[in-house]
C-alpha positions as CSV (number, residue, x, y, z in Angstrom):
1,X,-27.2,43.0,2.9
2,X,-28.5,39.4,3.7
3,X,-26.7,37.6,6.3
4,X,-25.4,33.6,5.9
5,X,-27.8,32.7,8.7
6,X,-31.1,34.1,7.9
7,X,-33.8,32.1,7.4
8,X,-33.6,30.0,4.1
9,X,-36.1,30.9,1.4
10,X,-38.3,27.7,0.7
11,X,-36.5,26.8,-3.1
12,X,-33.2,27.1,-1.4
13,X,-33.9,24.9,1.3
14,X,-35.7,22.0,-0.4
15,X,-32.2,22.1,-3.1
16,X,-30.2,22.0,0.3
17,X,-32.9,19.1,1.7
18,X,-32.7,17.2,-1.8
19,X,-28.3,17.9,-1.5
20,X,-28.5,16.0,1.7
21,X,-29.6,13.1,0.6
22,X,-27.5,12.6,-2.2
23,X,-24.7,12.9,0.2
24,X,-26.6,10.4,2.7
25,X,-26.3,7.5,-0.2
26,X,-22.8,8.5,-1.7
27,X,-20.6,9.5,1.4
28,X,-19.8,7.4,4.2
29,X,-21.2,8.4,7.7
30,X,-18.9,9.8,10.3
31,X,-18.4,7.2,13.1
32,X,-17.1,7.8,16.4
33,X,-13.9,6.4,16.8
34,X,-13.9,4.4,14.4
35,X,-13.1,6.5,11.0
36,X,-11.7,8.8,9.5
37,X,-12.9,11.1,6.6
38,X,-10.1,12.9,4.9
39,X,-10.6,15.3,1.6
40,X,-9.5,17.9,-0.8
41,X,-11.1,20.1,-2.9
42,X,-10.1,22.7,-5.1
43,X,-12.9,25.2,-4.8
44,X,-13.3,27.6,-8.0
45,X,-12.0,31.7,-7.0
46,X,-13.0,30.6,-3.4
47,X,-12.6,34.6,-2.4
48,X,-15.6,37.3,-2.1
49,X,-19.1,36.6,-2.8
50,X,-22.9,38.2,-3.1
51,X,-24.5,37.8,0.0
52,X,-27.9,37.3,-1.4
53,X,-29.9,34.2,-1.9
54,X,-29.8,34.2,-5.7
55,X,-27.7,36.1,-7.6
56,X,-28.0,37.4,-10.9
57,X,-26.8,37.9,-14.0
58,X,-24.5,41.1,-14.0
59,X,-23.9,40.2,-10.1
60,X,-20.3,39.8,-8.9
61,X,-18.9,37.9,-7.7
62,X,-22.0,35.5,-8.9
63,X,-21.1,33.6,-5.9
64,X,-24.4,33.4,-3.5
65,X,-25.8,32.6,0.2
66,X,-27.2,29.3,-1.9
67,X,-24.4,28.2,-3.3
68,X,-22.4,28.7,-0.2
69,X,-24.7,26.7,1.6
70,X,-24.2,23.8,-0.8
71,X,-20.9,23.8,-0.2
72,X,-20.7,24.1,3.4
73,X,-22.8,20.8,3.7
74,X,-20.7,19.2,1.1
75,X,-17.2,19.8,3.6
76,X,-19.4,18.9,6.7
77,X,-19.1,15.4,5.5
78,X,-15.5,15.1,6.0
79,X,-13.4,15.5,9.3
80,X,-10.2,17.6,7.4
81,X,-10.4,19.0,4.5
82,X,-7.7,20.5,2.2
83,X,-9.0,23.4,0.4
84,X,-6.8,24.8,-2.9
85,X,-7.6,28.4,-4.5
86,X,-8.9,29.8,-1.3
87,X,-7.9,33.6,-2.0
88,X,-7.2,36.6,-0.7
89,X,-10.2,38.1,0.4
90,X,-11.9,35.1,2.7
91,X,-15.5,36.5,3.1
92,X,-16.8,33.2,1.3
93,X,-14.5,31.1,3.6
94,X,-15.7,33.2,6.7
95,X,-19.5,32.5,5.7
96,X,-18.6,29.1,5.4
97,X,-17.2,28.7,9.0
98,X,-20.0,30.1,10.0
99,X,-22.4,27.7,8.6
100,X,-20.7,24.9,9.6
101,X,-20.9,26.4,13.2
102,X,-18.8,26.9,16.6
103,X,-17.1,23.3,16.3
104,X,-15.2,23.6,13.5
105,X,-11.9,25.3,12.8
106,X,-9.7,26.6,10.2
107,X,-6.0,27.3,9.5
108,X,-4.7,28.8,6.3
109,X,-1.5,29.9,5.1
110,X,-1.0,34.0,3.8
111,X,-1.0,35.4,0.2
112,X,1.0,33.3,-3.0
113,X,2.6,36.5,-3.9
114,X,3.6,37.0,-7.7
115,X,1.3,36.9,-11.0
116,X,2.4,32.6,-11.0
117,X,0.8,32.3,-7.3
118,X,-2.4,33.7,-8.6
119,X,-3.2,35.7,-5.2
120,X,-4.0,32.4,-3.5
121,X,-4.1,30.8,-0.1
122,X,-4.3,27.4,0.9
123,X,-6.2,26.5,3.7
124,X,-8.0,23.4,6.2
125,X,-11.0,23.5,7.5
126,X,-11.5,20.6,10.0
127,X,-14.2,19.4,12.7
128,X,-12.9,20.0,16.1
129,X,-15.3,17.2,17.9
130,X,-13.4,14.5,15.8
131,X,-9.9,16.2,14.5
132,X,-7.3,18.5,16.4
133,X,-4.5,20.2,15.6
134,X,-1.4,18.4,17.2
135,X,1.5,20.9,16.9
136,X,3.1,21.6,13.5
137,X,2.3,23.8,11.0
138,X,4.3,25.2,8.1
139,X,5.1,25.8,4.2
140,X,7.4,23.8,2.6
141,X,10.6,25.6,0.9
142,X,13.4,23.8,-1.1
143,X,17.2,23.5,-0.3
144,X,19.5,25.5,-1.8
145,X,21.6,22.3,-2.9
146,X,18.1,20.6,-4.8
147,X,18.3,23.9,-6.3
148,X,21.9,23.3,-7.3
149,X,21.8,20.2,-8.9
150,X,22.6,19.0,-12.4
151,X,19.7,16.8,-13.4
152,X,17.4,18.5,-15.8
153,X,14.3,17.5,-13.5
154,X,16.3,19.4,-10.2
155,X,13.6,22.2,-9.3
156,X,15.8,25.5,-10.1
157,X,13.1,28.1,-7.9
158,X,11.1,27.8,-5.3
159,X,7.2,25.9,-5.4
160,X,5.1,29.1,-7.0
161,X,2.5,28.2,-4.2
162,X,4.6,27.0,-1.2
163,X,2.9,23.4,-0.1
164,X,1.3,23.7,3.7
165,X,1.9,21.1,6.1
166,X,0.2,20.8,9.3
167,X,-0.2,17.6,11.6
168,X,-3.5,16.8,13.4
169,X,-5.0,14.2,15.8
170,X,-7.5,12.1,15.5
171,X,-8.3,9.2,18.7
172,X,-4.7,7.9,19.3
173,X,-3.6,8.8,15.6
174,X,-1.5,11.3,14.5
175,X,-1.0,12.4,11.1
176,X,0.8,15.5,8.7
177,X,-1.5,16.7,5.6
178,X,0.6,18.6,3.1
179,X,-1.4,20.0,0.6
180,X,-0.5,21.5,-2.6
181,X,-1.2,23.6,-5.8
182,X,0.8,22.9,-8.4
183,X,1.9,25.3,-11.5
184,X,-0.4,24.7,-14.3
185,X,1.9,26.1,-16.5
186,X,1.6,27.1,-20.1
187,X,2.1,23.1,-21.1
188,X,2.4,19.6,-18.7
189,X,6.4,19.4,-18.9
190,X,6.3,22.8,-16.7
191,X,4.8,20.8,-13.6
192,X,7.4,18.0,-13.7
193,X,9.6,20.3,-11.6
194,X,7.2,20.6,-9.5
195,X,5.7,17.3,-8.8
196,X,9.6,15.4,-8.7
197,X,10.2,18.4,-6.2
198,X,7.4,17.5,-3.9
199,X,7.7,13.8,-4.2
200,X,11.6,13.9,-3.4
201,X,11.2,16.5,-0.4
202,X,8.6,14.0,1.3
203,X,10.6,10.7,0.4
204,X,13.5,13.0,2.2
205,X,11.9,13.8,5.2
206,X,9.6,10.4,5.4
207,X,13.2,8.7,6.1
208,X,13.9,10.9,8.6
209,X,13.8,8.8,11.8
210,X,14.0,12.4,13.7
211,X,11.2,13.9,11.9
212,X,8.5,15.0,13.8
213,X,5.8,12.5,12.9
214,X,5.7,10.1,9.8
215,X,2.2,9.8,8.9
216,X,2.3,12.1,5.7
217,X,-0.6,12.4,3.5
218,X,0.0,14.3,0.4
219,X,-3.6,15.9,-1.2
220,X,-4.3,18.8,-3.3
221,X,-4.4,20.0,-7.1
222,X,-1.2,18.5,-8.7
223,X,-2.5,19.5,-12.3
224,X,-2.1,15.6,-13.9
225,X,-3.4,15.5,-16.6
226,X,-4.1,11.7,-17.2
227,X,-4.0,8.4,-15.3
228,X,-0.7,6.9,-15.9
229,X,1.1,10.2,-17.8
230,X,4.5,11.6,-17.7
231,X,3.5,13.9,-14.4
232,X,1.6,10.8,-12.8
233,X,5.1,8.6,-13.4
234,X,7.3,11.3,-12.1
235,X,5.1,12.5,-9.1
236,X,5.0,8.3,-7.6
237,X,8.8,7.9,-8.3
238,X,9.7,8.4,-4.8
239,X,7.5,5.8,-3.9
240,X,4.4,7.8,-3.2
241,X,1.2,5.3,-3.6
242,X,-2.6,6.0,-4.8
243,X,-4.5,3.3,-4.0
244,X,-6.8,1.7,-6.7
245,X,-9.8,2.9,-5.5
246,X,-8.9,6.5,-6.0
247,X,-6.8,5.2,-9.4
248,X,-10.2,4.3,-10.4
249,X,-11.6,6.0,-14.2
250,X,-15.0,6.1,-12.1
251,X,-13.3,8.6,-10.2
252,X,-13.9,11.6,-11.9
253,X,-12.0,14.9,-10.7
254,X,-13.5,17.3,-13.1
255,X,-16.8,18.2,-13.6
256,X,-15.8,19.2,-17.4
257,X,-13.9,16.5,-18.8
258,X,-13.8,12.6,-16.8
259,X,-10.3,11.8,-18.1
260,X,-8.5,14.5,-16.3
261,X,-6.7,13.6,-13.0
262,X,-5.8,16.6,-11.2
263,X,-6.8,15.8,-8.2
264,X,-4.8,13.3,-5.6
265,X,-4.6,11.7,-2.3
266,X,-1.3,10.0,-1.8
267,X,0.8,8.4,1.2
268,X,4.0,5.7,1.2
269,X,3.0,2.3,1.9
270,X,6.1,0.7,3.2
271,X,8.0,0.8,-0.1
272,X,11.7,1.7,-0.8
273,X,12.7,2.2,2.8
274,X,9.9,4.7,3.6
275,X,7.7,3.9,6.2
276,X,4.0,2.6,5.8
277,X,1.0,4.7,6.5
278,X,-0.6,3.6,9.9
279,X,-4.0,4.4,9.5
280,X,-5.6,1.9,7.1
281,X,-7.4,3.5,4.2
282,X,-10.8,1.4,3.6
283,X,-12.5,3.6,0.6
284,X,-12.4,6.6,-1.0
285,X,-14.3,8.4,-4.5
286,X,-15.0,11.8,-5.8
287,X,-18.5,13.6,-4.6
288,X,-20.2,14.5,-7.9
289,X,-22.2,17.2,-6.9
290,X,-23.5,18.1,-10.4
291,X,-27.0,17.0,-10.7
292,X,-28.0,18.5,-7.1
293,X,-26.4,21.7,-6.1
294,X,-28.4,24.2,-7.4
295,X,-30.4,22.1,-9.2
296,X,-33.1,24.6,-9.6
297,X,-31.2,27.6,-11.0
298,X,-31.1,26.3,-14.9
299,X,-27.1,27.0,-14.7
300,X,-25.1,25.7,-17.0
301,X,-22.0,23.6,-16.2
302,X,-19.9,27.2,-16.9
303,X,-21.9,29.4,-14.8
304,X,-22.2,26.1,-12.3
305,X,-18.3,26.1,-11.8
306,X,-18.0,29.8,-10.8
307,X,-20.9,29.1,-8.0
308,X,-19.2,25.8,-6.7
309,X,-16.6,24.8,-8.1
310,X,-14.8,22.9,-11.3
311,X,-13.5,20.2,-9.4
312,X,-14.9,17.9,-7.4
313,X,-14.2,16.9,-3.8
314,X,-12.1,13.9,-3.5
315,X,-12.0,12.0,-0.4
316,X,-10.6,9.0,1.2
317,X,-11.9,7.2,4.6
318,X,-9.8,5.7,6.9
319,X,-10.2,2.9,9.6
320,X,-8.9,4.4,13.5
């Protein structure tokens, strides 16, 4: 069995060589104390894989050392990132740790239990020379008297994959990520719960002059299917906010189909009594990573989501 550290074969590191560039001209540069790079990604199955360079057809998982690679130096452009569909069994997380070397950290909630959670984890991997954890972790569970309401859009169960909070420091700022997965569902109305659930739970506790810190960032899969839908409307009626630049149709969150918009970043901006976001967002975009990562394997798009992913990074930078 290969291990994640051994020497590179040469067609594997000139695709890595030619991935690093791309990233050079599309991502913003990590700059000491002076920004912040925040993303989320939900990576495809992100469980077992090969270890071998290349797999195979009739390999599985077909997950591979390359493609691994790829998206290890993808994630080491960002400071925090939020990472959906993580699974049970973390080998491919592991290897990726361990590419990304001694200075970075991860935390990551247990199991989703039940066929609905899909066996899944959330997790956040995060560079420890410019982010640090700062004291609160935890999943997110909804009160018995939400549950009891009337209103047809009152959530009447628990999240199927519990959103993770966890607060971190960065220079003199201090922030809470809550990332989520939202219930596909066998048609959109089934996420409406959902979404209205998490967006009233955060208007709830970002009024909360006791609460323990008020920078919240909201990121994950939310499953919208289309700028300006039903699930878009009911997921910013508490006032949430998505700034234009990540509103924007050049934006893409799927590698299969440019319309869909499953993907957020999200904070309050001052609206409706919450409070506004301190850190000041300056840009943010999707990483397309399509054309490079394993450019040299003839894969197509199918084969190509399995590998990486079928959803692209999305990412927003922030000014310290």
């Amino acid at each position: 069995m290969m291990k994640t550290l051994e020497p590179q074969p040469q067609e594997v590191k000139d695709n890595l060589e030619e991935l690093l560039k791309d990233l050079d001209e599309k991502i913003p540069p990590k700059q000491l104390d002076r920004n912040l790079l925040i993303a989320t990604w939900n990576i495809r199955g992100f469980g077992d894989l090969t270890r071998v360079w290349m797999s195979k057809e009739g390999d599985t998982p077909r997950r591979d050392l390359h493609s691994v690679h790829c998206i290890a130096e993808i994630l080491r452009r960002f400071d925090v990132i939020a990472i959906q569909e993580v699974k049970s069994n973390i080998r491919a997380l592991r290897d990726t740790l361990k590419i990304l070397g001694s200075e970075w950290s991860m935390i990551l909630t247990d199991v989703n239990q039940g066929d609905a959670g899909n066996g899944e984890r959330m997790a956040y991997l995060f560079d420890t020379r410019r982010v640090n954890l700062s004291g609160l972790a935890g999943e997110l569970v909804v009160p018995d008297e939400w549950r009891n309401g009337v209103s047809k859009n009152v959530m009447q169960e628990q999240f199927v994959r519990s959103p993770y909070a966890v607060s971190f420091r960065s220079k003199h700022q201090t922030f809470i990520l809550i990332t989520l997965h939202v219930l596909y569902g066998k048609k959109s109305t089934d996420r409406i719960n959902e979404l209205k659930g998490i967006a009233q739970w955060l208007s709830s506790w970002a009024k909360d002059i006791n609460a323990y810190h008020q920078n919240l960032i909201i990121l994950g899969d939310f499953n919208i299917e289309a700028r300006g839908d039903l699930l878009d409307q009911t997921f910013l009626s508490e006032g949430l906010y998505i700034p234009e630049g990540l509103q924007s149709k050049e934006v893409s969150r799927s590698i299969f189909n440019d319309t869909k918009y499953y993907d957020q970043i999200a904070w309050f901006n001052g609206a409706n009594g919450q409070p506004k976001l301190s850190l000041e967002f300056v840009r943010g975009g999707s990483y397309d990573f399509v054309a490079t990562a394993l450019k040299n394997r003839g894969l197509t798009k199918q084969k190509l989501s399995f590998m990486m992913s079928d959803h692209y990074p999305l990412w927003a930078e922030f000014k310290l």
